[in-house]
C-alpha positions, -999 to 999 in steps of 0.1 A, spaced: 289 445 -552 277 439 -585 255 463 -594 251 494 -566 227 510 -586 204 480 -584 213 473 -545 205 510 -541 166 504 -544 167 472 -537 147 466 -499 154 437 -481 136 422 -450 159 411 -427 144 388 -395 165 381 -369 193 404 -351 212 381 -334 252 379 -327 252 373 -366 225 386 -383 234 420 -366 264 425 -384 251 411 -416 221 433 -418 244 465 -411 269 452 -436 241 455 -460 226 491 -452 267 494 -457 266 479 -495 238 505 -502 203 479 -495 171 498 -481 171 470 -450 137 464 -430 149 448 -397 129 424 -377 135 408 -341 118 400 -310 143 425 -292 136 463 -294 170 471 -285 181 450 -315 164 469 -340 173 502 -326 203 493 -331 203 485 -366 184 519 -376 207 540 -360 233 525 -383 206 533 -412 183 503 -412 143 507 -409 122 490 -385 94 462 -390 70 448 -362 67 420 -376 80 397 -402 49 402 -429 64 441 -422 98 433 -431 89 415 -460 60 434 -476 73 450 -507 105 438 -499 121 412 -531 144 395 -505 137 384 -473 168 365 -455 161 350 -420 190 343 -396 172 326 -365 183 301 -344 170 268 -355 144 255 -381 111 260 -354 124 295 -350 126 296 -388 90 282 -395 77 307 -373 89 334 -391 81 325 -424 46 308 -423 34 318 -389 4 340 -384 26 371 -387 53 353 -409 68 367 -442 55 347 -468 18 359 -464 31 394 -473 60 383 -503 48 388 -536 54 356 -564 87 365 -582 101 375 -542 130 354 -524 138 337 -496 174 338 -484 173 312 -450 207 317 -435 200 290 -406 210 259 -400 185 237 -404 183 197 -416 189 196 -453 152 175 -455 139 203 -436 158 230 -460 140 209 -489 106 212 -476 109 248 -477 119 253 -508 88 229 -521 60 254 -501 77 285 -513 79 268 -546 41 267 -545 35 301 -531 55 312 -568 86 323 -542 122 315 -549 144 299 -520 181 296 -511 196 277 -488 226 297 -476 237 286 -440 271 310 -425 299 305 -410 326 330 -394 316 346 -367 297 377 -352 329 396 -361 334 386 -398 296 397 -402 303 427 -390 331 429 -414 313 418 -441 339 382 -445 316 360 -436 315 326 -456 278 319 -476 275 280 -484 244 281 -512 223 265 -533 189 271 -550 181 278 -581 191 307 -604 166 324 -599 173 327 -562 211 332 -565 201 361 -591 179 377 -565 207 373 -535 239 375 -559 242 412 -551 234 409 -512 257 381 -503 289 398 -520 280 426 -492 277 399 -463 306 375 -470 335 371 -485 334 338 -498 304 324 -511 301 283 -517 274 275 -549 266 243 -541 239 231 -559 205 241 -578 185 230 -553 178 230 -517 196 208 -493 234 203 -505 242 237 -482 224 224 -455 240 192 -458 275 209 -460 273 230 -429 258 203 -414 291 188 -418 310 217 -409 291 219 -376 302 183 -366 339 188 -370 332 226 -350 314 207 -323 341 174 -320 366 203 -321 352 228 -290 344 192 -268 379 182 -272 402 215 -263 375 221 -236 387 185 -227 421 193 -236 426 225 -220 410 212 -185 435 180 -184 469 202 -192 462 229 -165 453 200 -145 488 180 -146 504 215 -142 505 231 -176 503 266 -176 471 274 -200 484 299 -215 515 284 -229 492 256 -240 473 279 -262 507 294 -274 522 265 -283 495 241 -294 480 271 -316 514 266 -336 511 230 -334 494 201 -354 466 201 -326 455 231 -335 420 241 -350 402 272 -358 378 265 -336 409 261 -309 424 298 -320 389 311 -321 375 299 -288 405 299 -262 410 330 -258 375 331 -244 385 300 -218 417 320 -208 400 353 -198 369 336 -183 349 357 -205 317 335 -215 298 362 -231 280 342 -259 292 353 -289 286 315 -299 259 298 -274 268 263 -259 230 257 -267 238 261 -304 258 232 -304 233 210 -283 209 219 -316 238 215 -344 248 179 -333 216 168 -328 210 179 -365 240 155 -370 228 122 -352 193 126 -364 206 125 -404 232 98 -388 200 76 -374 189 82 -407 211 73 -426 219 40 -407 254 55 -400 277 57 -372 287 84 -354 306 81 -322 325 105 -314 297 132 -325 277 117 -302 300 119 -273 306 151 -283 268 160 -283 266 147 -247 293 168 -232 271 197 -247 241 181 -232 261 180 -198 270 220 -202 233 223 -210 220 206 -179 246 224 -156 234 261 -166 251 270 -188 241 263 -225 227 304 -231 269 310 -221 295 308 -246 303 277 -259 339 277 -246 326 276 -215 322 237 -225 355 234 -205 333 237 -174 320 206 -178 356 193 -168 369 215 -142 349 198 -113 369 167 -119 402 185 -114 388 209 -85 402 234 -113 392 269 -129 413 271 -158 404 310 -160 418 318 -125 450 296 -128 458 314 -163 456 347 -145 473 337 -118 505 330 -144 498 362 -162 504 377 -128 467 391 -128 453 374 -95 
């Protein structure tokens, strides 16, 4: 924290409790921020003021008086909504306020923002995350950034309470965007292909937990691998992550890609093994539970057969 006298009076507006922005809200009203909590779920905010946060209807609540307002929605309509709809923040933020957008979002779109804020006297940064629901419960998350001083001067103090590495990337909107944009192809390539992977090797025999032993201590490990499996081995789908997210994230991808006139083939198959979890039922599940799409080739449930080695079933 770099100055808890400052954070101490400092209110933010905070819009959107999800798996994220739940922990990073209460790791604020931890740092010492008066935090003004906004979602579409009751139970959400409840949540967050009996951990010390205040409630707000509606996003003009949570930003009115408030000198940051940080939005952690799912995707840029969600975001737009939020901040310029009829009950959206920026008709109650004062010139000389900030927007923090913690969403990812296309960098052009990211851009755009900043521009009508810019013209509304509002500062903007573009700060997409990355970690977790548990990190922004901790307070580790990572912050990629970039916006002008002003905007880093007005969220300086808040991010050191939400993550524990923060990425300045730029003085202007879009190179976060474009960075986790990034990040978000290699997470989405990475969950396609151990959903891939881990369907095949329990299907020639493997048991799927030693394949998640030995591969996490392997060069075919990921993050994403150590992260997720766990998830695939306990047939727990509870969407910490949603499958959906991904069938949003890559799009994001192919649509700067189509821009850009520049291939992308294996994000794309990627994207369409999302889009097959998606049309099967399952894209509001976990996005582990990508391996799904797979197991009906094999006549397999890699959940059952790892329990089943474990001794459990």
């Amino acid at each position: 924290m770099t100055d808890g006298a400052k954070s101490a009076n400092q209110a933010i507006g905070f819009i959107g409790l999800g798996a994220m922005g739940a922990g990073m809200a209460q790791s604020l009203v931890r740092g010492g921020f008066v935090v003004k909590g906004c979602d579409i779920r009751a139970d959400a905010v409840e949540a967050l003021c009996a951990k010390g946060g205040m409630a707000a209807a509606t996003p003009a609540d949570a930003a009115d008086g408030s000198a940051l307002v940080v939005v952690v929605v799912i995707n840029a309509g969600q975001a737009e909504e939020v901040l310029f709809g009829p009950t959206g923040a920026v008709g109650a933020m004062q010139a000389g306020s900030t927007v923090m957008l913690c969403v990812t979002v296309p960098p052009d779109y990211a851009r755009d923002v900043e521009k009508r804020l810019g013209e509304k006297g509002v500062h903007f940064l573009d700060a997409p995350i990355s970690g977790g629901a548990a990190k922004a419960m901790e307070g580790t998350m990572t912050i990629m950034a970039s916006g002008s001083a002003d905007a880093f001067a007005a969220s300086d103090a808040p991010m050191d309470a939400m993550a524990e590495k923060i990425y300045r990337l730029g003085d202007a909107a879009g190179p976060a965007s474009t960075v986790k944009m990034i990040n978000q192809l290699l997470a989405g390539v990475h969950i396609a292909a151990f959903g891939e992977a881990m369907a095949m090797g329990t299907a020639a025999g493997a048991d799927p937990n030693a394949l998640y032993e030995v591969i996490s201590n392997s060069a075919g490990s990921s993050w994403m691998f150590q992260n997720r499996v766990p998830q695939i081995l306990a047939g727990d789908y509870t969407p910490l992550s949603a499958l959906n997210i991904f069938v949003k994230d890559l799009g994001i991808v192919l649509e700067a890609g189509k821009a850009m006139r520049f291939p992308l083939p294996v994000s794309a198959a990627a994207h369409q093994v999302f889009m097959m979890g998606a049309a099967a039922g399952l894209g509001d599940e976990a996005d582990a539970g990508v391996v799904r799409v797979y197991e009906p080739y094999a006549g397999i449930d890699v959940a059952e057969i790892a329990k089943k080695y474990r001794g459990e079933a």
